[in-house]
PASEBA-1860 file (N, C-alpha, C; in nm, 3 decimals):
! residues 78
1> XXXXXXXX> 0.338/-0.747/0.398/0.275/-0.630/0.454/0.288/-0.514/0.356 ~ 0.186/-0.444/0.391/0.189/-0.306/0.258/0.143/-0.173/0.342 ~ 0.170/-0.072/0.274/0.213/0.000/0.348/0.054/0.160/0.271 ~ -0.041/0.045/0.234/-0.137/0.166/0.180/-0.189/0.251/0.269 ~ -0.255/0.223/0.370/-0.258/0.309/0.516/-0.197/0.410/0.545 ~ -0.050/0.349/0.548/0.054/0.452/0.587/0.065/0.604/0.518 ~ 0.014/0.556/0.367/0.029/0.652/0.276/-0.117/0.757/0.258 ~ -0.211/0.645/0.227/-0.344/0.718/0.278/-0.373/0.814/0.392
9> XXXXXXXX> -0.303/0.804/0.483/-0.304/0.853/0.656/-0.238/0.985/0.593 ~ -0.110/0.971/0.564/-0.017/1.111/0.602/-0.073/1.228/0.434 ~ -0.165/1.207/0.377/-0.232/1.273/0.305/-0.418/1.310/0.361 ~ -0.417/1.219/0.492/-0.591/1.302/0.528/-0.693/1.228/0.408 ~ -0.654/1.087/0.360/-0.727/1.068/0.266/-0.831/0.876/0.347 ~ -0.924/0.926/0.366/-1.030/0.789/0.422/-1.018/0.690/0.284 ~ -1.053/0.565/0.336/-1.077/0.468/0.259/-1.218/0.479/0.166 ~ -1.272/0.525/0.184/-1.417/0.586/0.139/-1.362/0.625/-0.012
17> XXXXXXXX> -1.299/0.771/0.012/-1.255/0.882/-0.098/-1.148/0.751/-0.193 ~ -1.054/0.687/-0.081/-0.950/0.636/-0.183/-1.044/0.518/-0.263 ~ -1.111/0.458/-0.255/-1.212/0.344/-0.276/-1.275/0.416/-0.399 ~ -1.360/0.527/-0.381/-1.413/0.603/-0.529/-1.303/0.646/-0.622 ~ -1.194/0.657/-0.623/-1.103/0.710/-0.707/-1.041/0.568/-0.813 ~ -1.045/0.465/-0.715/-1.043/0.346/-0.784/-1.184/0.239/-0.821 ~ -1.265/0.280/-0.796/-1.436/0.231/-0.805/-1.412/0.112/-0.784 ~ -1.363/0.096/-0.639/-1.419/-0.044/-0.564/-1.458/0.004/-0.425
25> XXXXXXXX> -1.511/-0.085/-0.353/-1.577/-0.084/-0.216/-1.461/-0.008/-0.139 ~ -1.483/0.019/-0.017/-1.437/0.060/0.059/-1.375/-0.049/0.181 ~ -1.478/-0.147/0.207/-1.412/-0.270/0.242/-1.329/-0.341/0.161 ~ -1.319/-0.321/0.031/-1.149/-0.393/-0.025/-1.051/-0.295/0.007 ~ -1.056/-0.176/0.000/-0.970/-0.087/0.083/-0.912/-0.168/0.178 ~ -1.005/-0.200/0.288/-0.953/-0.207/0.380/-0.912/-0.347/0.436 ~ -0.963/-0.469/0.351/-0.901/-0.599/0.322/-0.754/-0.576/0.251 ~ -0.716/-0.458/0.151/-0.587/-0.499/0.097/-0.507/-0.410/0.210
33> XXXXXXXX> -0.570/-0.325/0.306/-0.472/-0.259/0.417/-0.418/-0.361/0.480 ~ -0.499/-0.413/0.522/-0.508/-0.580/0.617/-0.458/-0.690/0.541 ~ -0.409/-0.701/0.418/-0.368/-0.796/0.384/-0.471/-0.960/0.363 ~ -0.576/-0.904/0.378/-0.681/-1.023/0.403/-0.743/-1.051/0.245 ~ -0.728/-0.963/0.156/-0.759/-0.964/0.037/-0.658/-0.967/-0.075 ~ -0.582/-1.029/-0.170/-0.467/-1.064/-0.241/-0.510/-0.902/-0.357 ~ -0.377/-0.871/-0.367/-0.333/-0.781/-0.509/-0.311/-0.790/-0.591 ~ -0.346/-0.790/-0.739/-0.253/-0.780/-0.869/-0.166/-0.650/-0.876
41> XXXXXXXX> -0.068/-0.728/-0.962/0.036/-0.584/-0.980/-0.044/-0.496/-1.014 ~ -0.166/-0.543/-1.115/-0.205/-0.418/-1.186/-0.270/-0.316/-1.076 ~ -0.372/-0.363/-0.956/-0.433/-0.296/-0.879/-0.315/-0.256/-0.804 ~ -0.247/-0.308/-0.760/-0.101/-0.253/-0.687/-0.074/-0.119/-0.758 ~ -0.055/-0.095/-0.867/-0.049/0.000/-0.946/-0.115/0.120/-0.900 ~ -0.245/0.054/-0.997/-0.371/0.186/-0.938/-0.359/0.236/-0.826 ~ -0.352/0.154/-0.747/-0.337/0.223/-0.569/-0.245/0.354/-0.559 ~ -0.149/0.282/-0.599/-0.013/0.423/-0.587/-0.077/0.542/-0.721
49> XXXXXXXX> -0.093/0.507/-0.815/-0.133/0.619/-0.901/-0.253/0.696/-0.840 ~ -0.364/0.629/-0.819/-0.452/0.698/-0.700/-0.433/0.757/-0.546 ~ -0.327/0.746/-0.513/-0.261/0.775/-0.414/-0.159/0.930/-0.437 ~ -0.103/0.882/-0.540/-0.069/1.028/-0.627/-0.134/1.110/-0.642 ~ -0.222/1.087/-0.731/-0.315/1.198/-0.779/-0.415/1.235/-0.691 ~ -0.433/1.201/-0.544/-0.494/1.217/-0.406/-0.392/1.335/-0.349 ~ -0.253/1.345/-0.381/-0.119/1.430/-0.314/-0.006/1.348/-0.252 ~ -0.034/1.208/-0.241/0.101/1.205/-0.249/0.202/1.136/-0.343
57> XXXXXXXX> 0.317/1.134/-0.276/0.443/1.112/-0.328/0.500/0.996/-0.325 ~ 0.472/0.884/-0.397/0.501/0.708/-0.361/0.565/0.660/-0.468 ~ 0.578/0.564/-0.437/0.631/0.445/-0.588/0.585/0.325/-0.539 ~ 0.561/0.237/-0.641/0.452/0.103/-0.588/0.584/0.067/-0.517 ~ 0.744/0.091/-0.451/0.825/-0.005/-0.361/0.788/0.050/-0.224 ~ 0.778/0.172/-0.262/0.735/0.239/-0.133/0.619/0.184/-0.018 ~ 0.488/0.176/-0.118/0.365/0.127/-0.076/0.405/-0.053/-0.050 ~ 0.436/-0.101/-0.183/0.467/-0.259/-0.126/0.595/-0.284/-0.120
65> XXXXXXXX> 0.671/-0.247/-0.036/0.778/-0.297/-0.017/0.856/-0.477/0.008 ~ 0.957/-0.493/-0.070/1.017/-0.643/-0.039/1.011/-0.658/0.045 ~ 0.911/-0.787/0.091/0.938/-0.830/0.227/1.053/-0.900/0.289 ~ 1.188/-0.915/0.155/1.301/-0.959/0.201/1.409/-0.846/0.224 ~ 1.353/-0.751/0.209/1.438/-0.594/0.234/1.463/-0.582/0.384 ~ 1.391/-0.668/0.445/1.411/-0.679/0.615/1.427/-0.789/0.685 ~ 1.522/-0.858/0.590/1.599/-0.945/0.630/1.753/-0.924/0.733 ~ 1.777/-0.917/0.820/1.899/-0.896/0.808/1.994/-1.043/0.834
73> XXXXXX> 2.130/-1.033/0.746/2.178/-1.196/0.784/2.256/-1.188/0.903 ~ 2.213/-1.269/0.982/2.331/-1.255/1.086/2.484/-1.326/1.031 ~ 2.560/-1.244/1.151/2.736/-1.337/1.103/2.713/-1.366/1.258 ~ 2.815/-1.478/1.205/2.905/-1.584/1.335/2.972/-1.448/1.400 ~ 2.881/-1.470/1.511/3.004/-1.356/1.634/3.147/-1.473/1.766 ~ 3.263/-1.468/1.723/3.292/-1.545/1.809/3.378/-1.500/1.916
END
């Protein structure tokens, strides 16, 4: 899961505007929100740098975060 939405949202920025800043469709926007469309690091990149230079404040861990960062291990409770 990725978190471009999240970031797009709390800057007032549509998939439209973020889509021209990176000159692709607006429906891959919203396939890589959805996860329905695969990322390269490199476009992973662009996103957050276009996301920056839109106003906000990210780092590509921010936007794609480890999906093993929310792991938690359980212990033996006895």
């Amino acid at each position: 899961m990725n978190n471009i939405a999240v970031y797009r949202n709390k800057i007032n920025v549509s998939q439209e505007r973020l889509s021209k800043e990176l000159g692709c469709s607006s429906s891959a926007i919203g396939n890589y929100e959805q996860g329905t469309r695969g990322l390269t690091l490199e476009m992973s990149r662009s996103i957050v740098r276009a996301l920056n230079s839109l106003g906000s404040k990210c780092t590509l861990d921010d936007v794609f975060p480890d999906p093993d960062d929310n792991i938690i291990e359980s212990k033996d409770v006895a």
